[in-house]
Backbone as CSV, one residue per row, in Angstrom:
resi,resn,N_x,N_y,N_z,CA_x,CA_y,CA_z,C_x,C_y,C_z
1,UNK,0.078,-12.473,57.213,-0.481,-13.247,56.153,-0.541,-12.412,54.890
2,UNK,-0.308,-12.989,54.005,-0.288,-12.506,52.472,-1.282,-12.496,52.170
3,UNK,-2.103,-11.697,50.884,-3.655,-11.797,49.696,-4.277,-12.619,49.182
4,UNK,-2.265,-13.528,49.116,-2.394,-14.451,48.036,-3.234,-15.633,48.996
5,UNK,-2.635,-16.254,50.353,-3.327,-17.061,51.522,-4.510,-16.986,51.731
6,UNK,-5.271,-15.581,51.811,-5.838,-15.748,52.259,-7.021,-15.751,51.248
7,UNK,-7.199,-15.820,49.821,-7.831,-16.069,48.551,-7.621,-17.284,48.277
8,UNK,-6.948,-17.968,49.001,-6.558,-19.498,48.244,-5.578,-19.327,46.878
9,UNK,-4.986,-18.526,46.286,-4.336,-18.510,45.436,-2.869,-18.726,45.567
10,UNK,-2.446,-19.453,44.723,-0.604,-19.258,44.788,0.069,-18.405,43.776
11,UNK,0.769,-17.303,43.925,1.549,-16.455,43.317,1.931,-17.023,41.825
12,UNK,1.511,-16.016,40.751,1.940,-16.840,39.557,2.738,-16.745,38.842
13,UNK,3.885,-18.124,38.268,4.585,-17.985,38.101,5.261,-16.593,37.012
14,UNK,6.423,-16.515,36.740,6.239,-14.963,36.355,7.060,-15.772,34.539
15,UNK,7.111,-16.763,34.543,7.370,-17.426,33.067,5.697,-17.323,32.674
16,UNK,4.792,-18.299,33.431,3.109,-17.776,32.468,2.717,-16.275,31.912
17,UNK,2.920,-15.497,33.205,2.769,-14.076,32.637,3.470,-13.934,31.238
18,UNK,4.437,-14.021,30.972,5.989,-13.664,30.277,4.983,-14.511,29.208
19,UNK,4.459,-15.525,29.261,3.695,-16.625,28.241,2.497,-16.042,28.076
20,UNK,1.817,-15.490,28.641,0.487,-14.799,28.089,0.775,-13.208,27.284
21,UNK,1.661,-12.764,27.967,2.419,-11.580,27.090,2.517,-11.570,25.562
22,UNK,3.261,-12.820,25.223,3.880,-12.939,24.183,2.976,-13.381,23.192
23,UNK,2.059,-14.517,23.755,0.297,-15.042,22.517,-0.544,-13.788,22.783
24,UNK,-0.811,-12.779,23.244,-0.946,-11.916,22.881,-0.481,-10.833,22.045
25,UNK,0.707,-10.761,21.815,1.543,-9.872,21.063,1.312,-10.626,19.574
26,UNK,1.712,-11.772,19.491,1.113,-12.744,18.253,0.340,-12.818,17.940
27,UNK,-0.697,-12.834,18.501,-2.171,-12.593,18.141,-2.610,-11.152,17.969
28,UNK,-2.621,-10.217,18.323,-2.069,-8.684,17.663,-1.667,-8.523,16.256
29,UNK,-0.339,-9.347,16.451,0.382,-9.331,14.778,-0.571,-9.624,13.890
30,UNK,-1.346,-10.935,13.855,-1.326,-11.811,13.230,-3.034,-10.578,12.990
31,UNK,-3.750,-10.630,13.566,-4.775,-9.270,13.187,-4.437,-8.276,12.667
32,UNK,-3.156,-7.705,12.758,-2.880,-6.548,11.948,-2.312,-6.932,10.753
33,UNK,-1.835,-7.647,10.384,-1.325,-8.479,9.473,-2.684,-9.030,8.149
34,UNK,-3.426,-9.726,8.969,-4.970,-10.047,8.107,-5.719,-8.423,7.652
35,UNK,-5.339,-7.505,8.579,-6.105,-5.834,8.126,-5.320,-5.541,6.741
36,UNK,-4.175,-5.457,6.713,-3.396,-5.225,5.689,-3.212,-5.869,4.364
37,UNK,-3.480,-7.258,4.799,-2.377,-7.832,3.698,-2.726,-7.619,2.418
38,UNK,-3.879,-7.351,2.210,-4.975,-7.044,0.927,-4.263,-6.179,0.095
39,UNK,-4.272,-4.649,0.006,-3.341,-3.910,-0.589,-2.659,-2.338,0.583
40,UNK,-2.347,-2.938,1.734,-1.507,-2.070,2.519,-2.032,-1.173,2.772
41,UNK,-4.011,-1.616,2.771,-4.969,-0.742,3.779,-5.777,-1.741,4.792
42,UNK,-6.383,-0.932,5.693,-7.042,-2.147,6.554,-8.731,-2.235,5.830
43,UNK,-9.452,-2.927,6.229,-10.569,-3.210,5.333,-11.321,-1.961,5.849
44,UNK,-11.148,-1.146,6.692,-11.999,-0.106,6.609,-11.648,1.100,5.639
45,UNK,-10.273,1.354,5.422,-9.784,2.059,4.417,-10.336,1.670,2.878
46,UNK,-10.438,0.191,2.704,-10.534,-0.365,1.755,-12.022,0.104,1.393
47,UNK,-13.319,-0.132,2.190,-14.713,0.282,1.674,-14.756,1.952,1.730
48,UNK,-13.451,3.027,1.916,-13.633,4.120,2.192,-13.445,4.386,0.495
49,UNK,-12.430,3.315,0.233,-11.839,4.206,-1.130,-13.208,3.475,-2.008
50,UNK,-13.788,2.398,-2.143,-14.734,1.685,-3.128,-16.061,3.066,-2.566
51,UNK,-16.107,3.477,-1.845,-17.259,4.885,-1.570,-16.952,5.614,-2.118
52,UNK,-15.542,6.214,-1.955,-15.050,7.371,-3.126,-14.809,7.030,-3.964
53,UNK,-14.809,6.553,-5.108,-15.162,5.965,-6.017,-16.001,6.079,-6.624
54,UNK,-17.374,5.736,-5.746,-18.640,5.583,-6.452,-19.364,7.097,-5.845
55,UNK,-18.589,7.972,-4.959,-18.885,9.168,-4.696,-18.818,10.095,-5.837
56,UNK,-17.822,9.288,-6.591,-17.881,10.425,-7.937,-18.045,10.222,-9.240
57,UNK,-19.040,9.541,-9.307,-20.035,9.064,-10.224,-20.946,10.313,-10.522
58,UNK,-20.267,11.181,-11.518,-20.617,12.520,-11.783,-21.836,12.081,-12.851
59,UNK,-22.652,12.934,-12.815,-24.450,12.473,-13.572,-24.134,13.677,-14.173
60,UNK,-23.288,14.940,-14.308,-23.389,15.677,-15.355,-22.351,16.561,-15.435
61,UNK,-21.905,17.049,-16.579,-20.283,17.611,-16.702,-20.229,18.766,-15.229
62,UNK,-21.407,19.322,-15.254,-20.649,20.157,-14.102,-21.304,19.768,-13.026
63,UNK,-20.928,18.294,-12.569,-20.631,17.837,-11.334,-18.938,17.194,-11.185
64,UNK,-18.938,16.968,-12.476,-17.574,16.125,-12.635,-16.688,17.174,-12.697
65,UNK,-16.723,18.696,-13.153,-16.416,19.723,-12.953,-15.711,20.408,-11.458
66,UNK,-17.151,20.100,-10.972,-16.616,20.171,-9.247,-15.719,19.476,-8.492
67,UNK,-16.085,18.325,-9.195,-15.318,16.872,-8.101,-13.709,17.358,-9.021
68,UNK,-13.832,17.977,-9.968,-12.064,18.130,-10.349,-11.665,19.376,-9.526
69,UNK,-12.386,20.103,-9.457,-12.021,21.294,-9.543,-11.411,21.127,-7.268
70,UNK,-12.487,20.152,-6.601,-11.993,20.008,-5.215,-10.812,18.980,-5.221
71,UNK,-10.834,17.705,-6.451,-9.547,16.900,-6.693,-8.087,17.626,-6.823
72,UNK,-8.297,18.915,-7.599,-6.958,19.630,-7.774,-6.318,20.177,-6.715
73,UNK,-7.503,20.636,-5.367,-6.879,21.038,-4.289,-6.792,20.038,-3.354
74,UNK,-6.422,18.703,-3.808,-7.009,17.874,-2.892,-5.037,17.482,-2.150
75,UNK,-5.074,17.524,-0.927,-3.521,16.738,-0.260,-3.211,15.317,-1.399
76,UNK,-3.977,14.641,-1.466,-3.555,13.853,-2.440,-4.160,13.564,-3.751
77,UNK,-3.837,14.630,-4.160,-4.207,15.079,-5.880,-4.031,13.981,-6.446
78,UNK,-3.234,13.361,-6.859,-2.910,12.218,-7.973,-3.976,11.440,-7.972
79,UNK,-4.049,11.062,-6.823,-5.012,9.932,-6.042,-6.581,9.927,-6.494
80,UNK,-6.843,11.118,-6.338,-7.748,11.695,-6.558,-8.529,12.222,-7.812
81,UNK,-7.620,12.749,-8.482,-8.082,12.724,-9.978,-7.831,11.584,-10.620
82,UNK,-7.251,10.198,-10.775,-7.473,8.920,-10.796,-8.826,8.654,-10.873
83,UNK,-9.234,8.660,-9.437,-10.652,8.367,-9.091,-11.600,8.834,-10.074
84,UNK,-11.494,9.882,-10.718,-12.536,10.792,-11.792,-11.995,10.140,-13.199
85,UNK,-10.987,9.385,-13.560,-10.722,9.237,-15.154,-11.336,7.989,-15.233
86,UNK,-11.488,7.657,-16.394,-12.122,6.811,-16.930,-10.851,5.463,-17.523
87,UNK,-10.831,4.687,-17.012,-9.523,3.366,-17.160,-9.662,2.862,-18.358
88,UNK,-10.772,2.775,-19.402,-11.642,2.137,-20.167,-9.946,2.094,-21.299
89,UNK,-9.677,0.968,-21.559,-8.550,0.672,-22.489,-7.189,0.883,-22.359
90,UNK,-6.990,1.658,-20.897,-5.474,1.944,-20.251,-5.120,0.670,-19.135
91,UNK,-3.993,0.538,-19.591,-3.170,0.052,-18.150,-3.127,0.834,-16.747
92,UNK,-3.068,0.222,-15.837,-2.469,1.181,-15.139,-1.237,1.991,-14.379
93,UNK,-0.257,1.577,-15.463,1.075,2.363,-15.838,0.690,3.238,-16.297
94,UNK,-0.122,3.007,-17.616,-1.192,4.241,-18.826,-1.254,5.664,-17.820
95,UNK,-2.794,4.985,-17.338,-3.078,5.858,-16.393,-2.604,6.617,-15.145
96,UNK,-1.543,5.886,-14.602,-0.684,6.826,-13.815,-0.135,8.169,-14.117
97,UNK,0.582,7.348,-15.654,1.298,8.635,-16.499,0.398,9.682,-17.107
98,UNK,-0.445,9.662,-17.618,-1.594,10.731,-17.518,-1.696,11.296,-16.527
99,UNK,-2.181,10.624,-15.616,-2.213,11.436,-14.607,-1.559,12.087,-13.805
100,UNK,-0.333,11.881,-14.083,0.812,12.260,-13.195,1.613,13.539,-14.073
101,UNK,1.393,13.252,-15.102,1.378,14.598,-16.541,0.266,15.426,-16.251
102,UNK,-0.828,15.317,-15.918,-1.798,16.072,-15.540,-1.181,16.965,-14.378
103,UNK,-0.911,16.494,-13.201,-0.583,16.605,-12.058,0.435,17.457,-12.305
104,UNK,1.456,17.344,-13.427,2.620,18.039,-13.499,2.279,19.767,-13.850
105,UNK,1.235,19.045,-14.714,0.967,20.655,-15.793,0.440,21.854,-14.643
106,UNK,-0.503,21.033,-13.450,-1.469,21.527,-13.081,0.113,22.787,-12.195
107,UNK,0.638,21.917,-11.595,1.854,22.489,-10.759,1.474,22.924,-9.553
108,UNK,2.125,24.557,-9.083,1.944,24.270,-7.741,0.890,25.303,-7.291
109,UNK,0.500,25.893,-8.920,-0.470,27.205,-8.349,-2.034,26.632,-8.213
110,UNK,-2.708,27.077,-7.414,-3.890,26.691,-7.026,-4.721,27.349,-7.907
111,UNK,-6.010,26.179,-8.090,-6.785,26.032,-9.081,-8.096,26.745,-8.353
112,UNK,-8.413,28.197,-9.190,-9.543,29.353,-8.720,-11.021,28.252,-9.362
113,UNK,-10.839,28.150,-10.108,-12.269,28.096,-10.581,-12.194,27.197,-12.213
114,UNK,-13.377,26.179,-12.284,-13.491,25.749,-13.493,-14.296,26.188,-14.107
115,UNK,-14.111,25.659,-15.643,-15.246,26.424,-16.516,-15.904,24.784,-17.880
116,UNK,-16.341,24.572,-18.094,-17.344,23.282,-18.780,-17.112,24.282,-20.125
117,UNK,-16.048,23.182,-21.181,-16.758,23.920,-22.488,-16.777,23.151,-23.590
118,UNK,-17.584,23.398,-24.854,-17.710,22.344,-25.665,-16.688,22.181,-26.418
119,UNK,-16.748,20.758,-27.581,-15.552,20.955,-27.983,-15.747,21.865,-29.457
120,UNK,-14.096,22.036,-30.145,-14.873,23.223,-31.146,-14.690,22.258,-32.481
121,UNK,-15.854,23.033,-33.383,-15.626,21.860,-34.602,-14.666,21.773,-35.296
122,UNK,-14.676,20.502,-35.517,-13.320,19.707,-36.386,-11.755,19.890,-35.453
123,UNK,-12.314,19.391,-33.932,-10.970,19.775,-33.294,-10.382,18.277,-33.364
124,UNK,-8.724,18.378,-33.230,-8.384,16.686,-33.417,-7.849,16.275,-32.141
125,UNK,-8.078,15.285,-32.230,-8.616,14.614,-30.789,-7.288,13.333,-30.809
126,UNK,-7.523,12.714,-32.149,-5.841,12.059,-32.231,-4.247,12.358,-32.871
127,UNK,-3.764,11.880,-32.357,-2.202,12.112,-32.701,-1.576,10.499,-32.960
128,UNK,-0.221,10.884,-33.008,0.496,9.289,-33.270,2.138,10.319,-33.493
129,UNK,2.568,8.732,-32.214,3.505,9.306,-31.739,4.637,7.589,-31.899
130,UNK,5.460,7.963,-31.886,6.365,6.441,-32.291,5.950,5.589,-32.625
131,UNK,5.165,6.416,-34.209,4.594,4.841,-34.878,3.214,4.427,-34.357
132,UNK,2.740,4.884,-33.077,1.160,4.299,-32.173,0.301,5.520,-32.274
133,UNK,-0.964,4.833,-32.760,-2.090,6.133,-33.211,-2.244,5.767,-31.243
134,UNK,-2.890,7.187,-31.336,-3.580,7.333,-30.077,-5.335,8.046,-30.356
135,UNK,-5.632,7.827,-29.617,-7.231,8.604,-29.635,-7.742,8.309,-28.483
136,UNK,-8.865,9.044,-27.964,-9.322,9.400,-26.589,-10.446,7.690,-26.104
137,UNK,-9.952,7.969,-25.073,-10.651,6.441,-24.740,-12.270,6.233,-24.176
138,UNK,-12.355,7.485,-24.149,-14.166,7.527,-24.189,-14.500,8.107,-25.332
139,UNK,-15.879,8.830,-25.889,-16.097,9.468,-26.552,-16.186,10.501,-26.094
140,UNK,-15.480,11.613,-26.551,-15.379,12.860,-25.793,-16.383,14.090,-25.695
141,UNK,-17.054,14.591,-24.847,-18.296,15.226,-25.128,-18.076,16.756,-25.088
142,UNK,-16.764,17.505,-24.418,-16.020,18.304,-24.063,-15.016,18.253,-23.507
143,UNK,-14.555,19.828,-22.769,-13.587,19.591,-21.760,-13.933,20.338,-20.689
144,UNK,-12.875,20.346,-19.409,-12.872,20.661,-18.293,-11.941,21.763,-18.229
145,UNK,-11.905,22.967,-18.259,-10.758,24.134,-17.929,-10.603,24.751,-16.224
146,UNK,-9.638,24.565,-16.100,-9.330,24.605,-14.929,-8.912,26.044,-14.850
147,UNK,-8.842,27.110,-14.106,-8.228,28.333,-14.013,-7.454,28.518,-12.965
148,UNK,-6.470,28.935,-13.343,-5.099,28.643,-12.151,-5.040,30.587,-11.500
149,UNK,-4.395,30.137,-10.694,-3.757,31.236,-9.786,-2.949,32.152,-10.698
150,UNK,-1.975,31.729,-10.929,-1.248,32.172,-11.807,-1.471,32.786,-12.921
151,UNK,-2.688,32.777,-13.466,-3.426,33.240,-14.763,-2.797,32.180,-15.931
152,UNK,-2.512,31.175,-15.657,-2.270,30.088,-16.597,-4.169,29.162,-16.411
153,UNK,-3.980,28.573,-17.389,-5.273,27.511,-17.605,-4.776,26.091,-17.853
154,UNK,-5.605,25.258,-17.581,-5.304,23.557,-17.855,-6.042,23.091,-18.385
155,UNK,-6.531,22.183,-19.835,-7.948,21.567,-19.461,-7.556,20.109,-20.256
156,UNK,-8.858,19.591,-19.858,-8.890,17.845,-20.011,-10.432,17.756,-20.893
157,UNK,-10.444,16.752,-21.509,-11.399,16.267,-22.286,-12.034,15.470,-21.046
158,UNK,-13.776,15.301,-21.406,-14.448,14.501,-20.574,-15.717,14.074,-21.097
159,UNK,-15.913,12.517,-20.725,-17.018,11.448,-21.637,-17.521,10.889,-20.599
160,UNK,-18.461,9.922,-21.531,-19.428,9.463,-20.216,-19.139,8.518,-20.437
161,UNK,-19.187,7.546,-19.159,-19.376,5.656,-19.548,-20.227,5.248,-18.777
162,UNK,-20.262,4.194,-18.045,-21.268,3.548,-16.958,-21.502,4.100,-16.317
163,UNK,-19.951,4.409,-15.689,-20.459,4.897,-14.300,-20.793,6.475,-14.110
164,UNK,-20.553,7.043,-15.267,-21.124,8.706,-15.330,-19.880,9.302,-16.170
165,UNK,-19.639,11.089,-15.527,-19.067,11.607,-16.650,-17.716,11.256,-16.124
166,UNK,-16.614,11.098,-16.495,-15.301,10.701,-16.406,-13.697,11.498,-17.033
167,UNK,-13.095,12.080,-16.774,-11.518,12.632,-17.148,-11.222,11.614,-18.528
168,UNK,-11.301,11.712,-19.254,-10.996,11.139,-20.324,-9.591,11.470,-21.186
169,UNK,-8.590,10.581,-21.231,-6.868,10.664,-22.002,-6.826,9.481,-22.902
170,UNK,-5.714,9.501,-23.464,-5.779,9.264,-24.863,-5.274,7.540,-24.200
171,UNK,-5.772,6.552,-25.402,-4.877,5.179,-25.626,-4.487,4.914,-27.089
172,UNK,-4.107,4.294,-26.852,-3.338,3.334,-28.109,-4.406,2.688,-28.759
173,UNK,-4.575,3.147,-30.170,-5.947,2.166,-31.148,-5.070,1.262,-31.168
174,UNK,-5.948,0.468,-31.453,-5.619,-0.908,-32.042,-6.370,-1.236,-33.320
Protein backbone atom coordinates (compact mmCIF):
# COMPACT_ATOMS: atom_id res chain seq x y z
CA UNK A 1 0.00 0.00 0.00
CA UNK A 2 1.05 3.50 -0.87
CA UNK A 3 0.91 7.07 1.73
CA UNK A 4 -1.09 8.33 -0.67
CA UNK A 5 -4.13 5.20 0.24
CA UNK A 6 -3.70 5.16 3.13
CA UNK A 7 -4.32 9.26 3.92
CA UNK A 8 -7.17 9.20 1.60
CA UNK A 9 -5.33 11.33 -0.83
CA UNK A 10 -4.85 10.96 -4.64
CA UNK A 11 -1.42 11.83 -6.10
CA UNK A 12 -1.37 15.35 -7.53
CA UNK A 13 -1.54 16.05 -10.67
CA UNK A 14 1.97 17.32 -11.68
CA UNK A 15 0.23 20.18 -14.31
CA UNK A 16 -1.35 21.88 -10.68
CA UNK A 17 2.04 21.82 -9.16
CA UNK A 18 3.60 23.25 -12.57
CA UNK A 19 0.25 25.80 -11.91
CA UNK A 20 1.02 26.81 -8.44
CA UNK A 21 4.74 27.28 -9.45
CA UNK A 22 4.12 29.69 -11.95
CA UNK A 23 1.17 32.23 -9.75
CA UNK A 24 3.73 32.22 -7.54
CA UNK A 25 6.57 33.33 -9.63
CA UNK A 26 3.93 36.14 -10.85
CA UNK A 27 3.08 37.12 -7.82
CA UNK A 28 6.86 37.57 -6.81
CA UNK A 29 7.22 39.70 -9.98
CA UNK A 30 4.47 41.63 -9.59
CA UNK A 31 5.83 42.60 -5.64
CA UNK A 32 9.09 43.31 -6.83
CA UNK A 33 7.92 45.27 -9.49
CA UNK A 34 5.43 47.55 -6.99
CA UNK A 35 9.08 47.85 -4.62
CA UNK A 36 10.68 49.49 -7.52
CA UNK A 37 8.67 51.12 -9.77
CA UNK A 38 8.84 54.49 -7.85
CA UNK A 39 12.43 55.54 -8.74
CA UNK A 40 14.49 52.06 -9.05
CA UNK A 41 14.60 51.77 -5.15
CA UNK A 42 12.42 49.63 -2.99
CA UNK A 43 10.43 51.73 -0.41
CA UNK A 44 12.84 50.89 2.20
CA UNK A 45 15.74 52.44 0.30
CA UNK A 46 13.42 55.19 -0.45
CA UNK A 47 12.77 56.37 3.56
CA UNK A 48 16.70 55.61 3.91
CA UNK A 49 17.59 58.34 1.46
CA UNK A 50 14.47 61.02 2.81
CA UNK A 51 16.61 60.20 6.52
CA UNK A 52 19.77 61.13 4.89
CA UNK A 53 18.63 63.94 3.82
CA UNK A 54 17.24 65.27 6.77
CA UNK A 55 20.43 63.66 8.57
CA UNK A 56 22.18 66.53 7.23
CA UNK A 57 20.41 69.30 8.20
CA UNK A 58 23.64 70.97 9.42
CA UNK A 59 22.56 73.71 12.47
CA UNK A 60 26.07 75.17 12.06
CA UNK A 61 28.96 75.66 9.48
CA UNK A 62 31.06 73.26 11.27
CA UNK A 63 28.64 70.57 11.22
CA UNK A 64 28.05 71.01 7.56
CA UNK A 65 31.85 71.03 7.55
CA UNK A 66 31.92 67.51 8.81
CA UNK A 67 29.09 66.05 6.87
CA UNK A 68 31.46 67.36 3.72
CA UNK A 69 34.41 66.59 4.88
CA UNK A 70 32.86 62.40 5.54
CA UNK A 71 30.77 63.17 1.96
CA UNK A 72 34.23 63.54 0.17
CA UNK A 73 35.32 60.17 1.42
CA UNK A 74 32.17 58.84 0.90
CA UNK A 75 31.95 55.37 -1.99
CA UNK A 76 29.37 57.47 -3.42
CA UNK A 77 30.61 60.97 -3.30
CA UNK A 78 28.45 62.63 -5.91
CA UNK A 79 25.49 61.31 -4.22
CA UNK A 80 26.37 62.54 -1.30
CA UNK A 81 27.51 65.93 -1.53
CA UNK A 82 24.15 66.54 -3.49
CA UNK A 83 22.52 65.73 -0.32
CA UNK A 84 24.46 68.84 1.48
CA UNK A 85 23.80 71.60 -1.51
CA UNK A 86 21.21 73.67 -1.44
CA UNK A 87 18.75 73.19 -4.96
CA UNK A 88 17.17 76.64 -4.17
CA UNK A 89 16.91 78.06 -8.04
CA UNK A 90 18.88 75.09 -9.90
CA UNK A 91 17.62 72.45 -12.07
CA UNK A 92 18.67 69.37 -11.60
CA UNK A 93 20.93 69.11 -14.64
CA UNK A 94 22.25 72.60 -12.73
CA UNK A 95 23.02 70.76 -9.88
CA UNK A 96 24.47 67.65 -11.12
CA UNK A 97 27.00 69.72 -13.04
CA UNK A 98 28.19 71.48 -9.99
CA UNK A 99 28.44 68.84 -8.47
CA UNK A 100 30.03 66.68 -10.62
CA UNK A 101 32.69 69.77 -11.25
CA UNK A 102 33.04 69.65 -7.63
CA UNK A 103 33.64 65.98 -7.69
CA UNK A 104 36.09 66.53 -10.54
CA UNK A 105 38.25 69.19 -8.78
CA UNK A 106 38.12 67.22 -5.59
CA UNK A 107 39.87 64.11 -7.74
CA UNK A 108 41.35 61.19 -6.51
CA UNK A 109 43.45 62.42 -3.53
CA UNK A 110 41.81 62.05 -0.22
CA UNK A 111 40.47 64.79 1.70
CA UNK A 112 42.75 65.19 5.36
CA UNK A 113 40.87 67.69 6.99
CA UNK A 114 38.50 70.81 6.64
CA UNK A 115 38.84 74.19 7.69
CA UNK A 116 35.40 76.91 8.05
CA UNK A 117 36.47 80.34 6.79
CA UNK A 118 34.93 83.65 6.36
CA UNK A 119 34.45 85.31 3.36
CA UNK A 120 37.06 88.19 2.66
CA UNK A 121 35.81 91.72 2.05
CA UNK A 122 34.61 92.82 -1.19
CA UNK A 123 35.15 89.22 -2.54
CA UNK A 124 33.01 88.64 -5.91
CA UNK A 125 30.77 86.15 -5.69
CA UNK A 126 29.30 86.80 -9.39
CA UNK A 127 30.50 86.29 -12.83
CA UNK A 128 28.69 86.12 -16.33
CA UNK A 129 29.50 83.84 -18.69
CA UNK A 130 27.70 83.61 -22.35
CA UNK A 131 25.84 86.56 -21.88
CA UNK A 132 24.07 84.86 -18.23
CA UNK A 133 24.90 86.72 -14.94
CA UNK A 134 25.34 84.10 -12.41
CA UNK A 135 25.40 84.64 -8.56
CA UNK A 136 25.28 82.26 -5.62
CA UNK A 137 21.92 80.81 -4.87
CA UNK A 138 21.83 81.21 -1.18
CA UNK A 139 23.27 84.01 0.61
CA UNK A 140 26.65 83.11 1.21
CA UNK A 141 27.96 83.25 4.79
CA UNK A 142 31.49 81.64 3.95
CA UNK A 143 33.27 78.78 2.70
CA UNK A 144 34.23 75.25 3.26
CA UNK A 145 38.15 74.36 2.51
CA UNK A 146 38.79 71.09 2.11
CA UNK A 147 42.60 69.94 2.50
CA UNK A 148 43.70 67.32 0.21
CA UNK A 149 46.38 64.70 0.39
CA UNK A 150 48.20 65.99 -2.12
CA UNK A 151 48.78 69.42 -0.54
CA UNK A 152 46.28 70.87 -3.05
CA UNK A 153 43.00 72.62 -1.37
CA UNK A 154 39.26 72.85 -2.64
CA UNK A 155 36.69 75.08 -1.26
CA UNK A 156 32.91 75.84 -1.70
CA UNK A 157 30.83 78.69 -0.48
CA UNK A 158 28.08 77.84 2.19
CA UNK A 159 24.49 79.52 3.31
CA UNK A 160 21.76 78.78 5.25
CA UNK A 161 18.11 78.10 4.17
CA UNK A 162 15.33 76.09 5.89
CA UNK A 163 16.65 73.32 6.25
CA UNK A 164 20.14 74.51 7.80
CA UNK A 165 23.62 75.26 6.49
CA UNK A 166 23.89 74.02 2.82
CA UNK A 167 26.94 73.75 -0.22
CA UNK A 168 25.93 76.67 -1.97
CA UNK A 169 26.87 77.19 -6.32
CA UNK A 170 26.09 79.66 -8.47
CA UNK A 171 22.55 80.14 -10.78
CA UNK A 172 21.46 82.12 -13.39
CA UNK A 173 19.80 85.73 -12.14
CA UNK A 174 17.05 86.49 -13.63
Amino acid sequence: MSANILAGRSPTPRWLILFVIVDALIVLSIIGWVAVRNDGSSARQRVEKRGARQAVMASSPEELAAAVLEAAGSQERVAALSALASRRELSDADLAQFVASLDEALGDASVLDVSVLALEPGEKLEYEQAGVRYAPNLPPEGRIRLHQADLTHTSMLFGRDADGYRIVFAAPVR
